[in-house]
mmCIF file of the C-alpha atoms, coordinates in Angstrom:
data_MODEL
# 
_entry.id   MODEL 
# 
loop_
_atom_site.group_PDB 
_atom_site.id 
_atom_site.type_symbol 
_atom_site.label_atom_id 
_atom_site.label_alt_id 
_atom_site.label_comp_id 
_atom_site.label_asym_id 
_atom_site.label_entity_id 
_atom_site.label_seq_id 
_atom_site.pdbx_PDB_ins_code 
_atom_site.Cartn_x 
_atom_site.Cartn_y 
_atom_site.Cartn_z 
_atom_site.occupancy 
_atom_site.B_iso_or_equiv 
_atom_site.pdbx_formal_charge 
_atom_site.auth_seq_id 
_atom_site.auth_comp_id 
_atom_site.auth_asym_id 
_atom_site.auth_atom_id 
_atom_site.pdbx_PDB_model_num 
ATOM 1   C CA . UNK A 1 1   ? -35.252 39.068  -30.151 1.00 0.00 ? 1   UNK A CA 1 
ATOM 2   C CA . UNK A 1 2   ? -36.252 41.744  -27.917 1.00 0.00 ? 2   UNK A CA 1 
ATOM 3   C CA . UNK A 1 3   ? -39.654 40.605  -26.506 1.00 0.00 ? 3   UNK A CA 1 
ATOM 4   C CA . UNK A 1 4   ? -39.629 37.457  -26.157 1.00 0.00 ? 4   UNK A CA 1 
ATOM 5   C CA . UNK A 1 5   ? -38.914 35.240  -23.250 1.00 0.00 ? 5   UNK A CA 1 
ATOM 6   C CA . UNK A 1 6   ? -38.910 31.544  -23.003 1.00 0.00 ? 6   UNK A CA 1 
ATOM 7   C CA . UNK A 1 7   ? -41.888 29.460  -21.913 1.00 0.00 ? 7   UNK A CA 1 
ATOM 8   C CA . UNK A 1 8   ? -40.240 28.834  -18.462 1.00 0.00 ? 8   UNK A CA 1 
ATOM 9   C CA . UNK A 1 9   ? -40.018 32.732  -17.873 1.00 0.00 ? 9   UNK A CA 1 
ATOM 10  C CA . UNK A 1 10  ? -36.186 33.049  -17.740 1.00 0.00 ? 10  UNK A CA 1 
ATOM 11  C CA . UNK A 1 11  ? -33.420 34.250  -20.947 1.00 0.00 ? 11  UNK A CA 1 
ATOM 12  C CA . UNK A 1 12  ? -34.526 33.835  -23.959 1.00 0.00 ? 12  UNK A CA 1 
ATOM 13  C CA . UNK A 1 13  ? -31.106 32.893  -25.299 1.00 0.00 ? 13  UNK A CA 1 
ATOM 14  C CA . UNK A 1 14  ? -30.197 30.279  -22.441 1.00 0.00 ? 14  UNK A CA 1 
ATOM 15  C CA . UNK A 1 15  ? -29.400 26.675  -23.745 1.00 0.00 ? 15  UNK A CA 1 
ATOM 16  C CA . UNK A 1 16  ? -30.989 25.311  -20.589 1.00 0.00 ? 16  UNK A CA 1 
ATOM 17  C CA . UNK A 1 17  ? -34.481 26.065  -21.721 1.00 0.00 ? 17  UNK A CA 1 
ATOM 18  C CA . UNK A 1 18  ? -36.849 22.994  -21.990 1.00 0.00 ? 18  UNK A CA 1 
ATOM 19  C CA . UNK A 1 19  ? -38.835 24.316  -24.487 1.00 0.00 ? 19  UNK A CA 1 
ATOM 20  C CA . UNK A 1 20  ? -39.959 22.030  -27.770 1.00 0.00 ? 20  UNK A CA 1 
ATOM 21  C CA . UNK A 1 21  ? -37.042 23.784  -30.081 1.00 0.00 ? 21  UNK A CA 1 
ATOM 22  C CA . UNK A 1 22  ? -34.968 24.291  -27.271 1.00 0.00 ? 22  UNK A CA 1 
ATOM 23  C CA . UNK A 1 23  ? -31.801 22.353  -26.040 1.00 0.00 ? 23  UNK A CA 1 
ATOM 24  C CA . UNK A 1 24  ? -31.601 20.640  -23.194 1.00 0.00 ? 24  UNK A CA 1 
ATOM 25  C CA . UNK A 1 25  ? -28.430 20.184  -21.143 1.00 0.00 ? 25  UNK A CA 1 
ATOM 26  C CA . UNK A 1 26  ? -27.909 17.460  -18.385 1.00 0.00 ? 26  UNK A CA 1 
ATOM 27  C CA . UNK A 1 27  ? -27.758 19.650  -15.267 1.00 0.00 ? 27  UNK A CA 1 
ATOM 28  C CA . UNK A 1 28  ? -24.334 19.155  -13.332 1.00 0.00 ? 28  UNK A CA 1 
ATOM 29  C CA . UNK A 1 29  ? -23.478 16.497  -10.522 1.00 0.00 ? 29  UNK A CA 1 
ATOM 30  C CA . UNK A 1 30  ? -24.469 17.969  -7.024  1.00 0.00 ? 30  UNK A CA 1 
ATOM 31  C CA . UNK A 1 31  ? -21.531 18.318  -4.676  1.00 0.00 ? 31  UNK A CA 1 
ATOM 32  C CA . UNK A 1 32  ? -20.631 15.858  -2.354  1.00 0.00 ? 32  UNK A CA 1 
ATOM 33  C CA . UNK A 1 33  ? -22.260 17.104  0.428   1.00 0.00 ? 33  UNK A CA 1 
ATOM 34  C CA . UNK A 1 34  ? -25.117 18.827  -1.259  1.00 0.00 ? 34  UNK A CA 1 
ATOM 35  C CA . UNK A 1 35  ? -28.599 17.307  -0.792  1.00 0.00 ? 35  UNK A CA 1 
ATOM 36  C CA . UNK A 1 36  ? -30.283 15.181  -3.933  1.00 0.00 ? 36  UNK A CA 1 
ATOM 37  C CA . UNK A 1 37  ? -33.383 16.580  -4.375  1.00 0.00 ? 37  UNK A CA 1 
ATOM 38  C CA . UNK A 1 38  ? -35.913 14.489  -5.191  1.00 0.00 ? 38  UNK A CA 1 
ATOM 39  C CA . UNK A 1 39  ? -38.075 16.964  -7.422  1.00 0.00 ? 39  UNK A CA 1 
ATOM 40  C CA . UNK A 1 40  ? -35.469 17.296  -9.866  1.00 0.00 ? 40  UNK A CA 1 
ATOM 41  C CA . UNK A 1 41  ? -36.328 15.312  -13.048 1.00 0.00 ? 41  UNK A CA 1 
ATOM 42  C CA . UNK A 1 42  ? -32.653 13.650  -12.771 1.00 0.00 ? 42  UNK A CA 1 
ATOM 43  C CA . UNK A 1 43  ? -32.515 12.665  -9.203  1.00 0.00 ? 43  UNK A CA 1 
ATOM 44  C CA . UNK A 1 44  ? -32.130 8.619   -9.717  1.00 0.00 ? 44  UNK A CA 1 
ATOM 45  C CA . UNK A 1 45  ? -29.072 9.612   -11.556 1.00 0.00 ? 45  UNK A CA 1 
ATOM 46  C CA . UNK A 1 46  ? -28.108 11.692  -8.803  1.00 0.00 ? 46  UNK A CA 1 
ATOM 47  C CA . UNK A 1 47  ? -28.736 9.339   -6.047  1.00 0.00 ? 47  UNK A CA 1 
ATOM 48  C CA . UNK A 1 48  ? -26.922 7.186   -8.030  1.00 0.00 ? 48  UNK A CA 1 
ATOM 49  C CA . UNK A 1 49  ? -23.774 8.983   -8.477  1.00 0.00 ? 49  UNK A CA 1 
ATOM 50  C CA . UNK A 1 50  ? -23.599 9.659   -4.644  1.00 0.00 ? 50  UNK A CA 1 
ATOM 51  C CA . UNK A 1 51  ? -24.197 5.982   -3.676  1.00 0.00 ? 51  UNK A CA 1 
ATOM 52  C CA . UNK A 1 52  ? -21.255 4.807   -6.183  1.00 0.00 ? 52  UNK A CA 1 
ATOM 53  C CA . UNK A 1 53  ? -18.867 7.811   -4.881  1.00 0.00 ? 53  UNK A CA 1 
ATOM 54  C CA . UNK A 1 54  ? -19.923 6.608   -0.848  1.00 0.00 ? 54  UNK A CA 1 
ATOM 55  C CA . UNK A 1 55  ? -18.622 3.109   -1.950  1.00 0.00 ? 55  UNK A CA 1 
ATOM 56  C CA . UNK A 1 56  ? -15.826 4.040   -3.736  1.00 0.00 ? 56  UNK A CA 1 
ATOM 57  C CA . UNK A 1 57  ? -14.604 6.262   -0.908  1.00 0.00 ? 57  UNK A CA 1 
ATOM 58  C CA . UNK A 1 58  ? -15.204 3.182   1.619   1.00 0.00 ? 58  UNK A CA 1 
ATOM 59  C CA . UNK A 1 59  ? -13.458 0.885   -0.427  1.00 0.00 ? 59  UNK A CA 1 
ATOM 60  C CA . UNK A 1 60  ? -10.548 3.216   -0.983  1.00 0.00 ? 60  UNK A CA 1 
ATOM 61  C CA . UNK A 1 61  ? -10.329 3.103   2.829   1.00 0.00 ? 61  UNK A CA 1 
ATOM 62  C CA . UNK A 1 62  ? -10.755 -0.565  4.099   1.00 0.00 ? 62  UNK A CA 1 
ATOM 63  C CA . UNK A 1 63  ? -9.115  -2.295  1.291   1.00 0.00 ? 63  UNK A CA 1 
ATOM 64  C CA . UNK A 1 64  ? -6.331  0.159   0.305   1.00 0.00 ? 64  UNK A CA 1 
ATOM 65  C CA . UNK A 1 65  ? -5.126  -0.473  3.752   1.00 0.00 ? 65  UNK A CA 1 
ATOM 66  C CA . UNK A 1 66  ? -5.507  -3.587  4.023   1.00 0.00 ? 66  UNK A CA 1 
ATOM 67  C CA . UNK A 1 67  ? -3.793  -4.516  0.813   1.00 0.00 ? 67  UNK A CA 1 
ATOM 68  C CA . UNK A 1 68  ? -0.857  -1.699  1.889   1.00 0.00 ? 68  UNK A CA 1 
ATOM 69  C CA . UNK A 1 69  ? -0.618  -4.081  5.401   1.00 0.00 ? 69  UNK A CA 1 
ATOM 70  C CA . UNK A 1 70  ? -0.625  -7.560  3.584   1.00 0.00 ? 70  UNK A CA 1 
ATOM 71  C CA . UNK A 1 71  ? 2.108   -5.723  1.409   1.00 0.00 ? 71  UNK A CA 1 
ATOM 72  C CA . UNK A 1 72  ? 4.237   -4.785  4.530   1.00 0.00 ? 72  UNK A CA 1 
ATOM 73  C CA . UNK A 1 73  ? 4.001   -8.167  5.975   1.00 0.00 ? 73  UNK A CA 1 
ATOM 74  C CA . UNK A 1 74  ? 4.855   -10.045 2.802   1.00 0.00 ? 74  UNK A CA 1 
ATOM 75  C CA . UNK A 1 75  ? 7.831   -8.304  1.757   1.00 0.00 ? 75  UNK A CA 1 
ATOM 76  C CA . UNK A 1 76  ? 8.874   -8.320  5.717   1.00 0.00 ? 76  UNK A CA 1 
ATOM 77  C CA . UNK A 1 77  ? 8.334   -12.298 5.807   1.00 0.00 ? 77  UNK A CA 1 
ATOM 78  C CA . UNK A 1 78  ? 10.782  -12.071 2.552   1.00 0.00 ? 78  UNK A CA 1 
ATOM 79  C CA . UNK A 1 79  ? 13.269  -10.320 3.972   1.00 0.00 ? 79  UNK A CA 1 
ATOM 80  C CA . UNK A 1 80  ? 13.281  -12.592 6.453   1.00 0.00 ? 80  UNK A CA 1 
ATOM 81  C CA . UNK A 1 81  ? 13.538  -15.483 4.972   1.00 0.00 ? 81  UNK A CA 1 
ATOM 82  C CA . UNK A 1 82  ? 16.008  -14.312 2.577   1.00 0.00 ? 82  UNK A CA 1 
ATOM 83  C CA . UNK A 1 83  ? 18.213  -12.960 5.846   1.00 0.00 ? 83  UNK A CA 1 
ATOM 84  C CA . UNK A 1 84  ? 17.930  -16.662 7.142   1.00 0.00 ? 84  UNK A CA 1 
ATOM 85  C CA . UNK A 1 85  ? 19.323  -18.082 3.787   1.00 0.00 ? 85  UNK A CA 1 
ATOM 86  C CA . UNK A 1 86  ? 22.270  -15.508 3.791   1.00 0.00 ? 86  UNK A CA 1 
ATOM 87  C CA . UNK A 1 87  ? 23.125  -16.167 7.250   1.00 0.00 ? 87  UNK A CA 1 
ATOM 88  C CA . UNK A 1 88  ? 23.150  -19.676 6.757   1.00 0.00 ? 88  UNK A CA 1 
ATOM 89  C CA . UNK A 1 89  ? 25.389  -19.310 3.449   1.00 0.00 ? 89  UNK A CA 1 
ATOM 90  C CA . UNK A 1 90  ? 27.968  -17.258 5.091   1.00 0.00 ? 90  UNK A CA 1 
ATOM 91  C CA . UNK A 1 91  ? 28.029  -19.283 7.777   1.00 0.00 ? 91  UNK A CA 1 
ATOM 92  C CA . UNK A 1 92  ? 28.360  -22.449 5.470   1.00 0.00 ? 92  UNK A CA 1 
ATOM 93  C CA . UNK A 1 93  ? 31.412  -20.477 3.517   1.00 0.00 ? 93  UNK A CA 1 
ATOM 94  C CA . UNK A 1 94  ? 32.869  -19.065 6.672   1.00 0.00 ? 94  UNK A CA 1 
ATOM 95  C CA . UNK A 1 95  ? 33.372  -23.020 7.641   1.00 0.00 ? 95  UNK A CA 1 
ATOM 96  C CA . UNK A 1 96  ? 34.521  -23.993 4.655   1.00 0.00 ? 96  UNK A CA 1 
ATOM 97  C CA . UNK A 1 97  ? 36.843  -20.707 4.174   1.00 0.00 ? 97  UNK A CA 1 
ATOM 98  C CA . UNK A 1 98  ? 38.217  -22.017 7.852   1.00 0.00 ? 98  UNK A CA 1 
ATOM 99  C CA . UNK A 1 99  ? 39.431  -25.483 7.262   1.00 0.00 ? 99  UNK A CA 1 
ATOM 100 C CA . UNK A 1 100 ? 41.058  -24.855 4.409   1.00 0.00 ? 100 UNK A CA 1 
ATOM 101 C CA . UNK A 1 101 ? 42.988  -22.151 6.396   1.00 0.00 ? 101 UNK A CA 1 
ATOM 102 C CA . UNK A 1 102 ? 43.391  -24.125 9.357   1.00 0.00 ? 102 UNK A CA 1 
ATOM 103 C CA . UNK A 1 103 ? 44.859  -27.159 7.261   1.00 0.00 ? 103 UNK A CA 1 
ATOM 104 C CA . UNK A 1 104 ? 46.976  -24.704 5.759   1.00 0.00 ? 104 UNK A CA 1 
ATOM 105 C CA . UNK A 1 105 ? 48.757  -23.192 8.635   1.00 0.00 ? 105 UNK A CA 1 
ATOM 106 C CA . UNK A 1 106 ? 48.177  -25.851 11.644  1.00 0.00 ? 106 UNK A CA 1 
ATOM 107 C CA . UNK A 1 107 ? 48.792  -29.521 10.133  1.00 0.00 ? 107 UNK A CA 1 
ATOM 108 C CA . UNK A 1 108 ? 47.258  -31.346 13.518  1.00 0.00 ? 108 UNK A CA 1 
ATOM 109 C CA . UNK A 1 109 ? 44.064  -29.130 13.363  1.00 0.00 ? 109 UNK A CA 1 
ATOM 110 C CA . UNK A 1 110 ? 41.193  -30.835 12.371  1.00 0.00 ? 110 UNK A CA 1 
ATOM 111 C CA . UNK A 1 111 ? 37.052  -29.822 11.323  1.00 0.00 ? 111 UNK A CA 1 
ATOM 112 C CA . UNK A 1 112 ? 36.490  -29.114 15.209  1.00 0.00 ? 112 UNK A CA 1 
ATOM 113 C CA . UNK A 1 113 ? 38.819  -25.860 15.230  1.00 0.00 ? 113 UNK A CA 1 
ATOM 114 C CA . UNK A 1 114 ? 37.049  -24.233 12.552  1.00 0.00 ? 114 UNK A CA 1 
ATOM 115 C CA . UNK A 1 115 ? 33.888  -25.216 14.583  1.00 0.00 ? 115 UNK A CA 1 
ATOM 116 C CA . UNK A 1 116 ? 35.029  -23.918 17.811  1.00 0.00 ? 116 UNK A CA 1 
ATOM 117 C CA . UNK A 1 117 ? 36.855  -20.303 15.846  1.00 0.00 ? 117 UNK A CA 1 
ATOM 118 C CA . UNK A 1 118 ? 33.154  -19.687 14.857  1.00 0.00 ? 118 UNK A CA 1 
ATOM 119 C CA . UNK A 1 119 ? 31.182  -20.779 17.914  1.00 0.00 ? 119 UNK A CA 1 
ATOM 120 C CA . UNK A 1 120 ? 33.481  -18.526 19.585  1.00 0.00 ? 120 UNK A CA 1 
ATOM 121 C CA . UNK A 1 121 ? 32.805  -15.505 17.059  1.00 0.00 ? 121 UNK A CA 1 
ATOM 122 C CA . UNK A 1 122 ? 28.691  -15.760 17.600  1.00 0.00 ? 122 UNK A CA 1 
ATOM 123 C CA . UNK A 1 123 ? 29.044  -16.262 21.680  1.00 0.00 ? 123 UNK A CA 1 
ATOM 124 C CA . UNK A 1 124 ? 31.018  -12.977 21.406  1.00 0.00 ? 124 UNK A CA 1 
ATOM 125 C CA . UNK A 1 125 ? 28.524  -11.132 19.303  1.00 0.00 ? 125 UNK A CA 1 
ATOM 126 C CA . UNK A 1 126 ? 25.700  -12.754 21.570  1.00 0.00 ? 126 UNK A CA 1 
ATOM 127 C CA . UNK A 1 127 ? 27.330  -11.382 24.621  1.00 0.00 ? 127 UNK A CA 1 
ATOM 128 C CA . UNK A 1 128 ? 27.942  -7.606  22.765  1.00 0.00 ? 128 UNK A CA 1 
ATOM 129 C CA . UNK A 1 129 ? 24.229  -7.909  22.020  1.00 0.00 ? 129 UNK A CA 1 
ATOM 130 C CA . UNK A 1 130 ? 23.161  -9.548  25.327  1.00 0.00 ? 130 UNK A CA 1 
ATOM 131 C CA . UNK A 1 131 ? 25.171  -6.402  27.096  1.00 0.00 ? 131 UNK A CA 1 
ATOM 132 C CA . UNK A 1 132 ? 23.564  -3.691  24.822  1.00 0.00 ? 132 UNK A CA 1 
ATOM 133 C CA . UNK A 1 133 ? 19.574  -4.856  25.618  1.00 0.00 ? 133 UNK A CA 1 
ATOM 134 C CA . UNK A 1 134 ? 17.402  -2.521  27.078  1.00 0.00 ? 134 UNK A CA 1 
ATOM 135 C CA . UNK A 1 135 ? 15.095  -3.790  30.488  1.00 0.00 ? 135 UNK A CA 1 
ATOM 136 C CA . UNK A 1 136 ? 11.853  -2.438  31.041  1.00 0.00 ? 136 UNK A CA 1 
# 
Protein backbone atom coordinates (compact mmCIF):
# COMPACT_ATOMS: atom_id res chain seq x y z
CA UNK A 1 0.00 0.00 0.00
CA UNK A 2 1.52 3.12 -1.07
CA UNK A 3 2.22 5.03 2.20
CA UNK A 4 3.02 2.95 4.46
CA UNK A 5 6.30 1.75 5.74
CA UNK A 6 7.07 -0.72 8.40
CA UNK A 7 7.71 0.17 12.03
CA UNK A 8 11.50 -0.43 11.56
CA UNK A 9 11.56 2.25 8.66
CA UNK A 10 12.56 -0.10 5.78
CA UNK A 11 9.97 -2.02 2.78
CA UNK A 12 6.88 -2.38 3.65
CA UNK A 13 6.55 -5.71 1.86
CA UNK A 14 9.89 -7.33 3.28
CA UNK A 15 9.35 -10.69 5.22
CA UNK A 16 12.20 -9.68 7.51
CA UNK A 17 10.16 -7.11 9.32
CA UNK A 18 9.78 -7.68 13.15
CA UNK A 19 6.71 -6.11 13.42
CA UNK A 20 3.62 -7.81 15.62
CA UNK A 21 1.85 -9.21 12.19
CA UNK A 22 4.97 -9.50 10.57
CA UNK A 23 7.20 -12.64 9.83
CA UNK A 24 10.22 -13.17 11.11
CA UNK A 25 13.02 -15.07 9.36
CA UNK A 26 16.19 -16.53 11.13
CA UNK A 27 18.90 -14.29 9.67
CA UNK A 28 21.65 -16.42 7.77
CA UNK A 29 24.94 -18.05 9.26
CA UNK A 30 27.85 -15.42 9.13
CA UNK A 31 30.75 -16.53 6.99
CA UNK A 32 33.56 -18.19 8.28
CA UNK A 33 35.65 -15.47 8.70
CA UNK A 34 33.10 -12.82 9.34
CA UNK A 35 32.93 -11.37 12.88
CA UNK A 36 29.82 -12.54 15.37
CA UNK A 37 28.45 -9.61 16.49
CA UNK A 38 27.36 -9.54 19.69
CA UNK A 39 24.34 -7.00 19.28
CA UNK A 40 22.57 -9.20 17.07
CA UNK A 41 19.60 -10.84 18.88
CA UNK A 42 20.99 -14.39 17.53
CA UNK A 43 24.59 -14.18 18.37
CA UNK A 44 24.78 -17.35 20.97
CA UNK A 45 23.60 -19.24 18.01
CA UNK A 46 26.17 -17.73 16.03
CA UNK A 47 29.01 -18.16 18.33
CA UNK A 48 27.85 -21.40 18.48
CA UNK A 49 27.92 -22.42 14.98
CA UNK A 50 31.54 -21.04 14.62
CA UNK A 51 32.86 -22.88 17.74
CA UNK A 52 31.33 -26.36 16.36
CA UNK A 53 32.72 -25.57 12.64
CA UNK A 54 36.51 -24.58 14.50
CA UNK A 55 36.27 -28.15 16.03
CA UNK A 56 35.10 -29.89 13.30
CA UNK A 57 37.78 -28.43 11.05
CA UNK A 58 40.51 -29.44 13.83
CA UNK A 59 39.30 -32.75 14.13
CA UNK A 60 39.12 -33.28 10.40
CA UNK A 61 42.85 -32.47 10.58
CA UNK A 62 44.50 -34.34 13.59
CA UNK A 63 42.45 -37.40 13.50
CA UNK A 64 41.82 -37.87 9.74
CA UNK A 65 45.51 -38.18 9.58
CA UNK A 66 46.13 -39.98 12.09
CA UNK A 67 43.59 -42.65 11.36
CA UNK A 68 44.92 -42.42 7.37
CA UNK A 69 48.69 -43.25 9.14
CA UNK A 70 47.45 -46.12 11.51
CA UNK A 71 45.75 -47.31 8.16
CA UNK A 72 49.13 -47.26 6.21
CA UNK A 73 50.95 -49.02 8.89
CA UNK A 74 48.38 -51.74 9.43
CA UNK A 75 47.84 -52.85 6.05
CA UNK A 76 51.89 -52.49 5.59
CA UNK A 77 52.42 -54.82 8.82
CA UNK A 78 49.85 -57.21 6.74
CA UNK A 79 51.56 -57.31 3.85
CA UNK A 80 54.27 -58.20 5.63
CA UNK A 81 53.33 -60.75 7.43
CA UNK A 82 51.46 -62.27 4.71
CA UNK A 83 54.93 -61.95 2.43
CA UNK A 84 56.64 -63.94 5.36
CA UNK A 85 53.96 -66.77 5.19
CA UNK A 86 54.30 -67.00 1.29
CA UNK A 87 57.92 -67.09 1.40
CA UNK A 88 57.96 -69.64 3.86
CA UNK A 89 55.27 -71.81 1.82
CA UNK A 90 57.17 -71.70 -1.33
CA UNK A 91 60.06 -72.40 0.25
CA UNK A 92 58.38 -75.41 2.14
CA UNK A 93 56.95 -76.66 -1.53
CA UNK A 94 60.13 -75.83 -3.34
CA UNK A 95 61.75 -78.60 -0.80
CA UNK A 96 59.30 -80.86 -1.10
CA UNK A 97 58.92 -80.32 -5.09
CA UNK A 98 62.97 -81.14 -4.87
CA UNK A 99 63.20 -84.50 -3.27
CA UNK A 100 60.76 -85.95 -5.04
CA UNK A 101 62.74 -84.86 -8.19
CA UNK A 102 65.96 -85.68 -6.86
CA UNK A 103 64.74 -89.32 -5.85
CA UNK A 104 63.45 -89.48 -9.18
CA UNK A 105 66.42 -88.87 -11.31
CA UNK A 106 69.56 -89.48 -8.80
CA UNK A 107 68.79 -92.81 -6.70
CA UNK A 108 71.93 -92.10 -4.11
CA UNK A 109 70.70 -88.46 -3.48
CA UNK A 110 69.30 -87.95 -0.33
CA UNK A 111 67.15 -84.74 1.76
CA UNK A 112 70.65 -82.82 1.90
CA UNK A 113 70.75 -82.17 -2.05
CA UNK A 114 67.52 -80.59 -2.16
CA UNK A 115 68.86 -78.56 0.87
CA UNK A 116 72.04 -77.57 -0.64
CA UNK A 117 70.07 -76.87 -4.62
CA UNK A 118 68.14 -74.21 -2.55
CA UNK A 119 70.76 -72.79 -0.20
CA UNK A 120 72.59 -72.35 -3.30
CA UNK A 121 69.57 -70.52 -5.16
CA UNK A 122 69.13 -67.76 -2.08
CA UNK A 123 73.21 -67.23 -1.70
CA UNK A 124 72.94 -66.40 -5.44
CA UNK A 125 70.06 -64.02 -5.16
CA UNK A 126 71.79 -62.60 -1.89
CA UNK A 127 74.91 -61.93 -3.80
CA UNK A 128 72.73 -60.27 -7.05
CA UNK A 129 71.17 -58.17 -4.30
CA UNK A 130 74.32 -57.66 -2.17
CA UNK A 131 76.05 -56.39 -5.70
CA UNK A 132 73.09 -54.07 -6.68
CA UNK A 133 73.06 -51.95 -3.01
CA UNK A 134 73.60 -48.48 -3.08
CA UNK A 135 76.51 -46.86 -0.34
CA UNK A 136 76.06 -43.59 0.98
Amino acid sequence: MPGMTSPAGGDPLSTASSGPGGATDRPSRPALGASVSALSPDWPAQAADRIVDAVDTVRDRTAGTAQTAARGVVYGLLAVVAGIVVLVLVTIGAIRLLDVLVDHFIPWGHIWLPYLILGCLFLLAGLIVFRRRRTA
